[in-house]
C-alpha positions as a printed NumPy array, in Angstrom:
array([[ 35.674, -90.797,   8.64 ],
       [ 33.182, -91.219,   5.934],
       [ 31.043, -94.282,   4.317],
       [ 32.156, -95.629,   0.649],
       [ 29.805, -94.204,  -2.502],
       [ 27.794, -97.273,  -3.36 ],
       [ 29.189, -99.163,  -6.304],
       [ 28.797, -97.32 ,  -9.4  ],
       [ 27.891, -94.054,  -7.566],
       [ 29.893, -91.293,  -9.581],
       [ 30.029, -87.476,  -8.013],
       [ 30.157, -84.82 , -10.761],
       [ 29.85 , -81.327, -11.01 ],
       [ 26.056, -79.86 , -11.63 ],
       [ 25.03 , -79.102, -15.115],
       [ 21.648, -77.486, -15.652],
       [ 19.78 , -80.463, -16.667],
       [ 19.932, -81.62 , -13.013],
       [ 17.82 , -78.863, -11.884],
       [ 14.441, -80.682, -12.347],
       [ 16.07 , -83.684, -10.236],
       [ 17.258, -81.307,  -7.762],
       [ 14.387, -79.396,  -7.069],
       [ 12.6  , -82.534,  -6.528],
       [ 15.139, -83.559,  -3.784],
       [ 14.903, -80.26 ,  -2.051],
       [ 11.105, -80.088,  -2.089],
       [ 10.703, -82.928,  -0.544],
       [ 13.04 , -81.871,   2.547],
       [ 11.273, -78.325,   3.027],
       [  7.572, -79.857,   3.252],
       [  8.896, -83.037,   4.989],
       [ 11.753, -82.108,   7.1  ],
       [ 13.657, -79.525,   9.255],
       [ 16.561, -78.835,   7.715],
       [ 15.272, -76.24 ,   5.922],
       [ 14.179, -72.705,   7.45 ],
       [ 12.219, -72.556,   3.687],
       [  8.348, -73.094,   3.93 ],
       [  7.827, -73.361,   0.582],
       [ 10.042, -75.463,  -1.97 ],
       [ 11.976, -72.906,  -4.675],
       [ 11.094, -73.707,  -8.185],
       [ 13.489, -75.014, -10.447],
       [ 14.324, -71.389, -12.334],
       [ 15.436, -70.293,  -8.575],
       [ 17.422, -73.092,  -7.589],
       [ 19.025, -72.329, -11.077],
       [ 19.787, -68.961, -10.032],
       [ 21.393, -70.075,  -6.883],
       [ 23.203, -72.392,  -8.582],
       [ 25.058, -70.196, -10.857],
       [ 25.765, -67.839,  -8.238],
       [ 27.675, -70.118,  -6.341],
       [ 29.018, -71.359,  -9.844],
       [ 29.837, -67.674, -10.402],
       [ 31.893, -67.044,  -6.826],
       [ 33.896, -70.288,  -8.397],
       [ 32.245, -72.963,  -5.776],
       [ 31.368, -76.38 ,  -6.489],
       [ 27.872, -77.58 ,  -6.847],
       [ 27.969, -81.278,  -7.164],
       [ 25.669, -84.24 ,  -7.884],
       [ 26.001, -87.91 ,  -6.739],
       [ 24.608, -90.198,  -9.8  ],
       [ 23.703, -93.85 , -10.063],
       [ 25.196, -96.096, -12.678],
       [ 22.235, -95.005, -14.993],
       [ 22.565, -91.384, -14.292],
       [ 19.949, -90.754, -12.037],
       [ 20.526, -88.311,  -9.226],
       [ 21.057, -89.402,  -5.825],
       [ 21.902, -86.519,  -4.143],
       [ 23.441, -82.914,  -4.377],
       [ 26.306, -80.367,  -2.212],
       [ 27.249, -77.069,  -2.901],
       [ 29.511, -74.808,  -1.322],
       [ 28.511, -71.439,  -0.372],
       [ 30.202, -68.462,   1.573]])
C-alpha cells in the first residue's frame, strides 16, 4: 500500500532540463546520507549520461513536480 501524491503533485517522465534539479537532490543524499555507496555527488553532465542510458535500454526515469513545476523528487528503473 502506498500514500496519495500531495494535491497537485504530477509524475512525468524526465526531460533534460530536470538535470540541474536532480543533481541537486542527489547531492544532497551522497554528502548527507547513506543511501548512496557514492562519496562524491556526480555532476549534472553524468547524471545526464545515466539518464539516457537507462532512457536508451527503454526504462523510465521519472520526476514528481509541484503545481508550479518544481521538482520534488525523481525514480528510474535500471537493470
Amino acid at each position: 500500500m502506498h500514500a496519495p501524491l500531495p494535491e497537485g503533485t504530477l509524475l512525468r517522465p524526465s526531460a533534460e532540463t530536470d538535470l540541474a534539479a536532480i543533481a541537486t537532490i542527489y547531492a544532497h543524499h551522497v554528502t548527507t546520507g547513506l543511501a548512496s555507496f557514492e562519496e562524491t555527488p556526480p555532476d549534472q553532465a553524468e547524471l545526464g549520461r545515466r539518464r539516457e542510458a537507462v532512457l536508451a535500454a527503454g526504462l523510465p526515469w521519472l520526476v514528481a513536480v509541484d503545481a508550479t513545476g518544481t521538482v520534488l523528487g525523481y525514480a528510474y528503473a535500471g537493470l
